[in-house]
Every structure is written in structure tokens, then in C-alpha cells.
C-alpha positions in Angstrom: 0.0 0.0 0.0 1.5 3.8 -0.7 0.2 6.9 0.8 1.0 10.2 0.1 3.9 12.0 1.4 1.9 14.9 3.5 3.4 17.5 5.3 2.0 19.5 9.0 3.5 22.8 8.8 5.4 25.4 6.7 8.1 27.9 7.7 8.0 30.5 5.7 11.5 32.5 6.2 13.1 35.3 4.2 16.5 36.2 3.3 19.4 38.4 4.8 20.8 38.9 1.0 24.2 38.3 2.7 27.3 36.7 -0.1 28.5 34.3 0.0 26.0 32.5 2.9 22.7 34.0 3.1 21.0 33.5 6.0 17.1 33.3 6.5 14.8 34.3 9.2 11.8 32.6 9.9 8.6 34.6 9.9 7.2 33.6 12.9 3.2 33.5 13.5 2.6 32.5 10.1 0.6 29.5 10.2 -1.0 29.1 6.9 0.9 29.3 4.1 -1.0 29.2 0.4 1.4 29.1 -2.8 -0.5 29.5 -6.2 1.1 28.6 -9.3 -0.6 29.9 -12.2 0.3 29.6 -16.5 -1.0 32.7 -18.2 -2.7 32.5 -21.3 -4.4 34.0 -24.4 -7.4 33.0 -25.6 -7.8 33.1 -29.7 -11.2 31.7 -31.6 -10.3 29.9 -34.7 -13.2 29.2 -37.6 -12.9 26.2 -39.5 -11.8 26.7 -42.8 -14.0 24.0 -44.6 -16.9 25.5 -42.1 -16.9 29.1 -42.5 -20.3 29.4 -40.7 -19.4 27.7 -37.8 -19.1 28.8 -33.9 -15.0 29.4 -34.0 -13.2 27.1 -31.8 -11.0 28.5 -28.7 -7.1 27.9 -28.7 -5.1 28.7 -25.7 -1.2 30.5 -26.0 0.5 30.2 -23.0 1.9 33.3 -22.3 4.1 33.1 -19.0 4.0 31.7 -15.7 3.6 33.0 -12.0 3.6 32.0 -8.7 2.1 34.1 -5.6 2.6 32.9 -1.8 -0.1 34.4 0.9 0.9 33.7 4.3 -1.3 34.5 7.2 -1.3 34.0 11.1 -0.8 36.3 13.9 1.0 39.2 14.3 4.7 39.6 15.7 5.5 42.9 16.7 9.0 41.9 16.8 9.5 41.7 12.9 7.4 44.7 12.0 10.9 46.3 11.2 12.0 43.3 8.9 8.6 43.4 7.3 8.8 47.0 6.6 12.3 47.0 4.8 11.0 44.3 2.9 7.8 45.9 1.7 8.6 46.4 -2.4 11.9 44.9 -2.3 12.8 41.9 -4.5 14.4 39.2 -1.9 15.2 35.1 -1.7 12.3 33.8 0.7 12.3 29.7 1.2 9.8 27.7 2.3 10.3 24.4 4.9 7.3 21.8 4.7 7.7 19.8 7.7 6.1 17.1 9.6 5.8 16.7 13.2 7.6 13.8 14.7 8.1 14.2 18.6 10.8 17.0 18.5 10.9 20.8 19.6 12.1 21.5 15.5 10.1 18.9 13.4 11.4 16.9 10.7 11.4 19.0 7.3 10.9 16.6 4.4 10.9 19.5 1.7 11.8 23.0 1.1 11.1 25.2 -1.8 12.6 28.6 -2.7 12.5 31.5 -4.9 12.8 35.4 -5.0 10.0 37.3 -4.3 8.4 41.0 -3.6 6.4 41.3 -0.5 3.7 43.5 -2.3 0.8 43.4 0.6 0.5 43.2 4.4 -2.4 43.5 6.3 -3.1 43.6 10.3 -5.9 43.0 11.2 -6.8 43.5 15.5 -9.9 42.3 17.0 -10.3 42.1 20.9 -9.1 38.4 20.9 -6.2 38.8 18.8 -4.3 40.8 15.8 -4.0 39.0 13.0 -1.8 39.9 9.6 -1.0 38.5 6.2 1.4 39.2 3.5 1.4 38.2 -0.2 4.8 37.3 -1.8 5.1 38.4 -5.8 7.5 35.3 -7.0 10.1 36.6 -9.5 11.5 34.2 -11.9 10.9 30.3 -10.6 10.1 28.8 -7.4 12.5 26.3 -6.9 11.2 23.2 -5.2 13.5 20.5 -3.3 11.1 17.5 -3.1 11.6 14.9 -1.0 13.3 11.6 -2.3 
């Protein structure tokens, strides 16, 4: 029998910039973590040329990819600084998918990386708790490291 390999948790964590060994900082109180992959396209309608009265046909071009991350949890007033220097700024963010096994860290099975633009973050307060989320532009390709 084979079951999928599932994860618990992701760390998202972003990126110091530093040469030769960048170093990353987990964002912490981010609990949910959604990454959207998306192919662009561009829709043309073809006609038949042995049927010139019929209903044209659609064709699809593909005309680039994206991916987005939105993260969301609660807020850390501790990294309000980091957040804020990184608010239009093109930086490496990776991304741990880990399972819970008995420990204080987890085991991560997968990671998957990529430079990004943090382009939104909102707070959110309520009388039981301040929330926030940010959304993550991805530049170029997310880079995943699968497990083997």
C-alpha cells in the first residue's frame, strides 16, 4: 500500500541577501501558508476553414507563468521592522514543509525557494487577537527541493 507524502506545517522565512551564505529568518506567527502557481494564457477563436459558418473554436497560447505565496497568522510585533524594509523589495524567501515527529524542530521533508516582492500586508486586531497577512510576488521560478 503507498500513501502520500503529506506535510503538518510550513516555515516561511526570508532572506538576509548576505554573499556568499545567506542567512534566513523565519517569519514567525505565520501559520498558513497558500502558494499559487498559475500559467497565463491567451485566448484566440479559430473558424474552420471547410466551415466558415461555424461557432469558431477556442485555442489557448500560453503566455508566462507565475507564482504568488499568501501567508497569514498572527502578528509579531517583533518583525514589524524586517517586514517593513522588505515591503517592495525583491528578496530570496524559502519555504520548509515539515512534519511533526516528537521534536521541539520537526522533521522538514521539503523545502522550496525563490525570489520574491512582498507586495501586501495587512493587520488585522480584534479584541481576541491581531492577525496579519502578506502576499509574496515570486520573481523568476520557485524552486522546489522535493523529498526523495
Amino acid at each position: 500500500m503507498s500513501f502520500p507524502t503529506e506535510f503538518d506545517f510550513v516555515l516561511v522565512k526570508i532572506g538576509d541577501g548576505a554573499e556568499p551564505t545567506e542567512a534566513f529568518t523565519l517569519l514567525c506567527g505565520l501559520e498558513n501558508t497558500t502558494i499559487n502557481e498559475t500559467v497565463n494564457t491567451t485566448d484566440r477563436f479559430r473558424r474552420d476553414c471547410e466551415k466558415p459558418g461555424s461557432v469558431p473554436k477556442r485555442a489557448s497560447r500560453v503566455t508566462g507563468e507565475q507564482w504568488d505565496i499568501t501567508a497569514s497568522g498572527v502578528v509579531n510585533l517583533d518583525q514589524i521592522d524586517l517586514l517593513n524594509a522588505a515591503k517592495g523589495v525583491e528578496k530570496n524567501y524559502e519555504l520548509e514543509f515539515g512534519r511533526r515527529d516528537g521534536t521541539d524542530e520537526g522533521e522538514i521533508i521539503a523545502t522550496a525557494t525563490g525570489s520574491a516582492i512582498l507586495t501586501s500586508r495587512t493587520i488585522n486586531g480584534t479584541q481576541e487577537e491581531g492577525t496579519m497577512e502578506i502576499t509574496l510576488t515570486g520573481q523568476d521560478v520557485l524552486t522546489w527541493d522535493s523529498p526523495s
